[in-house]
N, C-alpha and C positions, 0 to 999 in steps of 0.2 A: 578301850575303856569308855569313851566318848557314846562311841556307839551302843555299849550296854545303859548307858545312862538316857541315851534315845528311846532303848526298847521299854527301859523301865517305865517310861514317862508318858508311855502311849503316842510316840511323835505323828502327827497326821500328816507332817509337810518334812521333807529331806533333801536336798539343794547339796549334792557332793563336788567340788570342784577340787580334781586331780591334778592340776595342771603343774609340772616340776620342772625345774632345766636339765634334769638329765634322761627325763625321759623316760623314771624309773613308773612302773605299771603298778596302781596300787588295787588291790583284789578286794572287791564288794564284800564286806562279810554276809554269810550265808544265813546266818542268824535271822537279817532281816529279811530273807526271800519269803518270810513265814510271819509278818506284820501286820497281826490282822487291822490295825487304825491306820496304818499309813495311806493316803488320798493321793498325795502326790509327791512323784519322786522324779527328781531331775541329776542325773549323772552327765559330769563333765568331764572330759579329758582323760588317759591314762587311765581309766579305770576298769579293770576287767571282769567282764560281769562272765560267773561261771555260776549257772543255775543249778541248782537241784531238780530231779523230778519230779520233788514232790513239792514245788512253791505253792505259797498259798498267800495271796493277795490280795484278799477277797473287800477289800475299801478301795483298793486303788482307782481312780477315776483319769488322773493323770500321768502320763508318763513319758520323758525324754530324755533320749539317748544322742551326747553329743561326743563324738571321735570316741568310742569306746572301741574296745575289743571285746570280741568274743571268745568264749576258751574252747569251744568245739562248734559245730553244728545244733547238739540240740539245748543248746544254751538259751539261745531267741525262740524256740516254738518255748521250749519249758515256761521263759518266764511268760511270753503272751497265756496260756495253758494256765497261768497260776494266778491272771487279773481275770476274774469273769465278768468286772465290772468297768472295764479300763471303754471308757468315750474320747481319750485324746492323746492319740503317740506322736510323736515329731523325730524323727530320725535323721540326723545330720552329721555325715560325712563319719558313717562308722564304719566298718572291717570285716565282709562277711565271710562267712565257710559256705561255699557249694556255689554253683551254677546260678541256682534259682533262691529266692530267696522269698519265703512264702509271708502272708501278712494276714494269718485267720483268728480273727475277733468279732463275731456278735455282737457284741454292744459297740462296736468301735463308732462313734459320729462323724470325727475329724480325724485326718493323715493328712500331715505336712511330714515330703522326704525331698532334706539338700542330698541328692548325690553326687557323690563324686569319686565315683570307681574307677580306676584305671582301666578298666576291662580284664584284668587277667582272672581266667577262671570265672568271673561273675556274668551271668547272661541279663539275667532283669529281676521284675517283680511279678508275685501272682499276688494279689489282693481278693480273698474270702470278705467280705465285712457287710452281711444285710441292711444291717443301722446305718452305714456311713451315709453322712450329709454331704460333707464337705471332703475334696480331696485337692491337695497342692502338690506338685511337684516341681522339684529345681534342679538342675542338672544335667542329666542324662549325657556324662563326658565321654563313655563308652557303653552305654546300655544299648543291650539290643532288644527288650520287650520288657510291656507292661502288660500282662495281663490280670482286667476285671474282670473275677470269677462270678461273683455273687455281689450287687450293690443296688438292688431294685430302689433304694430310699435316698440316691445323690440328686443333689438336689443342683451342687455348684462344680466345677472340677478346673482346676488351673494346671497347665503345663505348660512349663518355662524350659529353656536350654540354659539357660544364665544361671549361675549361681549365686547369690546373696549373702 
């Protein structure tokens, strides 16, 4: 209900915080993967973001992802694929599918990512992002690579073992 009365309302700004004692996973509705006013969206805890193909994001500028889960693999390219506008992800301490985990955004400015993967199954990052200014990383508990594909425009880049 809540969330129909967001979409009706044109919401620009979205701050989900899942966080429950049982631990029970609450599912992003899909309704808003298709927001065209939403600017920025920040998902906390429990929350399982399952994207559609066809997301359409097209205001979003900000975006953060903390302890989420993912419902497949092409869950994170879909939604990155559906901000053509997004300048600032921050990803912290979320739950990937595959080896590699890819990071291709164009407009991206800023990447700040706390990791903290066990290692099982996850090998690193590939980071695409022409724009990017600024890149942070914290972590790296079992990472075995980062690779910068494409970032001709950084300007800053921090990389920590420590996590915060």
């Amino acid at each position: 209900m809540w969330i129909g009365i967001a979409y009706a309302h044109h919401v620009r700004e979205l701050e989900l915080n899942a966080t429950s004692n049982n631990r029970e996973t609450f599912r992003f509705p899909r309704s808003l993967y298709n927001c065209e006013t939403l600017e920025t969206l920040k998902l906390r805890a429990w929350v399982l973001v399952d994207v559609p193909s066809q997301a359409c994001l097209k205001s979003l500028r900000t975006l953060h992802l903390h302890y989420v889960d993912y419902k497949d693999h092409s869950s994170f390219p879909n939604l990155l694929f559906g901000c053509p506008n997004l300048e600032n992800l921050l990803l912290r301490h979320n739950q990937y599918y595959g080896q590699i985990f890819t990071i291709a955004v164009p407009s991206l400015r800023t990447l700040t990512i706390y990791d903290y993967n066990d290692g099982k199954d996850f090998v690193g990052y590939v980071i695409n992002a022409p724009s990017l200014k600024y890149l942070n990383i914290h972590g790296f508990k079992a990472l075995n690579c980062c690779l910068i594909e494409n970032a001709p425009e950084l300007v800053e880049a921090n990389i920590d073992k420590s996590l915060r």
